[in-house]
C-alpha positions in Angstrom: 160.1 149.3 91.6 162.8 151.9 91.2 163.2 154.4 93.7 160.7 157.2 93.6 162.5 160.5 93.4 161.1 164.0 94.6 162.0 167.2 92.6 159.6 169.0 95.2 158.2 168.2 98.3 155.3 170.2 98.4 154.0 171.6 102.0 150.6 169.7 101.3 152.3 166.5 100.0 149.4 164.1 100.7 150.5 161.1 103.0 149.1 158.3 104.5 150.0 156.9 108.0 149.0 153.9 109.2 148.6 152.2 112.5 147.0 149.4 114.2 144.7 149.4 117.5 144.5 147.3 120.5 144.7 143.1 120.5 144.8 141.0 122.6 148.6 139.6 122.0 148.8 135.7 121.5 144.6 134.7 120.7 143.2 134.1 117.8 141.4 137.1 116.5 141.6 140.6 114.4 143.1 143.7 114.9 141.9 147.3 113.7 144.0 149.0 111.2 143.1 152.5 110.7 145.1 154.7 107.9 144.5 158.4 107.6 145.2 160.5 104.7 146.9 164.3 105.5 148.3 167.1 103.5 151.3 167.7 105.0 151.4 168.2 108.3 148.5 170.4 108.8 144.9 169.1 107.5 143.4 165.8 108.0 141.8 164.7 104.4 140.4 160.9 105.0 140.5 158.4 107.0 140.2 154.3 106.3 140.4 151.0 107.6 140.7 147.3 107.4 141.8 144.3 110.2 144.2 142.1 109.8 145.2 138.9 111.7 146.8 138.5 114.9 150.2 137.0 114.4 149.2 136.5 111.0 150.2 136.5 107.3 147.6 138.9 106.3 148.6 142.6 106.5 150.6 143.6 103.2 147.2 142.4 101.2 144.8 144.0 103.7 146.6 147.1 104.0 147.2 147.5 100.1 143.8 146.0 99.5 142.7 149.2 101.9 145.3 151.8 99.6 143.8 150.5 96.4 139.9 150.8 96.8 140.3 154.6 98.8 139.4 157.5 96.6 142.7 159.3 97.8 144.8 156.2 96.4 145.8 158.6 93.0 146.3 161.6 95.2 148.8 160.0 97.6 152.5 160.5 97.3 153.7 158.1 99.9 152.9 155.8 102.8 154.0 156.0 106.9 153.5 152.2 108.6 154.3 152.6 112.6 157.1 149.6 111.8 156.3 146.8 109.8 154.8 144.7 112.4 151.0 144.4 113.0 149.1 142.6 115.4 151.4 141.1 116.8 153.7 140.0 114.3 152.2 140.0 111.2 154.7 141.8 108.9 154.3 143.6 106.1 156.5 142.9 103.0 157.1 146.7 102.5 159.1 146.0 98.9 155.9 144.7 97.5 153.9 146.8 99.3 155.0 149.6 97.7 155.3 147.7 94.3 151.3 147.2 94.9 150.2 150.4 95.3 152.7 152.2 93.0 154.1 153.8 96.2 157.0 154.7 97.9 156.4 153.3 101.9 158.1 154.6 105.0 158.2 152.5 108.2 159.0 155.0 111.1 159.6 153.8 114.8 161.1 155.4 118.1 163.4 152.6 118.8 165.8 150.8 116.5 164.5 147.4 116.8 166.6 144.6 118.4 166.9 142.1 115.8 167.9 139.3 117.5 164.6 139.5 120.0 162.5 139.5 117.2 164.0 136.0 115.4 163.5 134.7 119.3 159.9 135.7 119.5 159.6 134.4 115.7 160.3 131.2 116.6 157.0 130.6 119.0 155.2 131.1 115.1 154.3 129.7 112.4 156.1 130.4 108.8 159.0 132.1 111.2 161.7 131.6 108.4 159.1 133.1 106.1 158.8 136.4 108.5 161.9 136.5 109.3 163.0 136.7 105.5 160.2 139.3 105.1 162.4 141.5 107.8 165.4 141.0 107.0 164.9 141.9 102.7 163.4 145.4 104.3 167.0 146.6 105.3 168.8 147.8 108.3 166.3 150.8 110.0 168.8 154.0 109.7 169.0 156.3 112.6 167.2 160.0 112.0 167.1 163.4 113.8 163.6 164.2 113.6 163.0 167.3 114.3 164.8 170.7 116.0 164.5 168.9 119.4 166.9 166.5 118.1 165.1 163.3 118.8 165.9 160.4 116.9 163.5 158.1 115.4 164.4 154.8 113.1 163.0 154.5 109.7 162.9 151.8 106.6 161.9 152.6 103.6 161.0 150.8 100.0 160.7 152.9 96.6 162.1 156.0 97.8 165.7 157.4 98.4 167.0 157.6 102.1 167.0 162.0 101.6 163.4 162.4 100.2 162.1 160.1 102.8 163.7 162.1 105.5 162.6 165.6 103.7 159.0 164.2 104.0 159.0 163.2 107.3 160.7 166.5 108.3 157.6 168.3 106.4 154.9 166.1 107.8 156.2 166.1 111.4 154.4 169.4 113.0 153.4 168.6 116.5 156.3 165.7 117.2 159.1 163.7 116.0 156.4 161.3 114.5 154.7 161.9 111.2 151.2 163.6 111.8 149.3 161.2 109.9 151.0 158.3 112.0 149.9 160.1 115.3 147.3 160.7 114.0 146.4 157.0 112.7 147.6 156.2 116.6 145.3 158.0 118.4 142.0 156.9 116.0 143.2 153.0 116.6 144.3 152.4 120.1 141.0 154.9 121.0 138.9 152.3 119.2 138.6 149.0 120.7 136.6 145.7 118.7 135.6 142.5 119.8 
């Protein structure tokens, strides 16, 4: 998919941001993933959900399965993931994510993650060469200044230049250096807990 460019980035630009809730790390089992749909910064327009496997291989067809059935899947201009890891570590494949769902896809996170802890922890999994290819064709998270505060935040993206993925953040991030429908998405997930 080639690289979605933005004349515009409209102040209502609808967005999704999507997180995942609270596991238990290493047990069989399912995590909550909750995506909500905003209009910039400002209005909260949907919200959705699907689980996905602990340490599983699961989450790019759950969450795009989740993206294609919603009713605001035409009226979306972009996804936010909270990283590419879910549940533990199963990682979406963020190229063909955003090939799926005709989509440019944004991972955002507050620390740059460390690379060579991750192939470690990889290694205690199944399919580990599998994930760790899935990582490493996402490219190198780039360092960005968030907001006036001047705190950085890490970000990857797929179908979408490096600038217009930073213009949106900057328009979608009103209350912090993270994306409002990613806090957003956080809050709804970790404050809802399944068995």
């Amino acid at each position: 998919m080639a690289h979605k460019r933005f004349r515009v980035i409209k102040p209502e630009i609808r967005i999704l941001g999507v997180d995942d809730g609270v596991f238990v790390p290493h047990q069989e089992g399912y995590a909550l993933v909750v995506g909500v749909v905003f209009r910039g910064g400002q209005w909260l327009d949907g919200v959705l959900h699907t689980k996905v496997e602990v340490d599983g291989l699961d989450a790019t067809d759950k969450i795009a399965s989740m993206i294609l059935s919603s009713p605001h899947h035409k009226q979306l201009r972009a996804v936010f993931l909270n990283g590419m890891t879910f549940a533990g570590f199963n990682i979406v494949d963020i190229k063909r994510l955003s090939m799926e769902i005709h989509l440019p896809v944004i991972t955002v996170t507050r620390e740059k993650p460390n690379l060579s802890d991750i192939y470690v922890a990889l290694k205690n999994l199944p399919d580990c060469e599998k994930r760790w290819q899935i990582i490493k064709s996402s490219g190198e998270p780039f360092e960005v200044l968030a907001n006036d505060k001047k705190e950085k935040i890490y970000m990857q993206v797929a179908g979408i230049a490096k600038e217009d993925a930073v213009k949106i953040l900057k328009v979608t991030s009103t209350r912090s250096n993270i994306p409002e429908p990613l806090r957003v998405a956080h809050l709804i997930a970790s404050g809802i807990t399944t068995t």
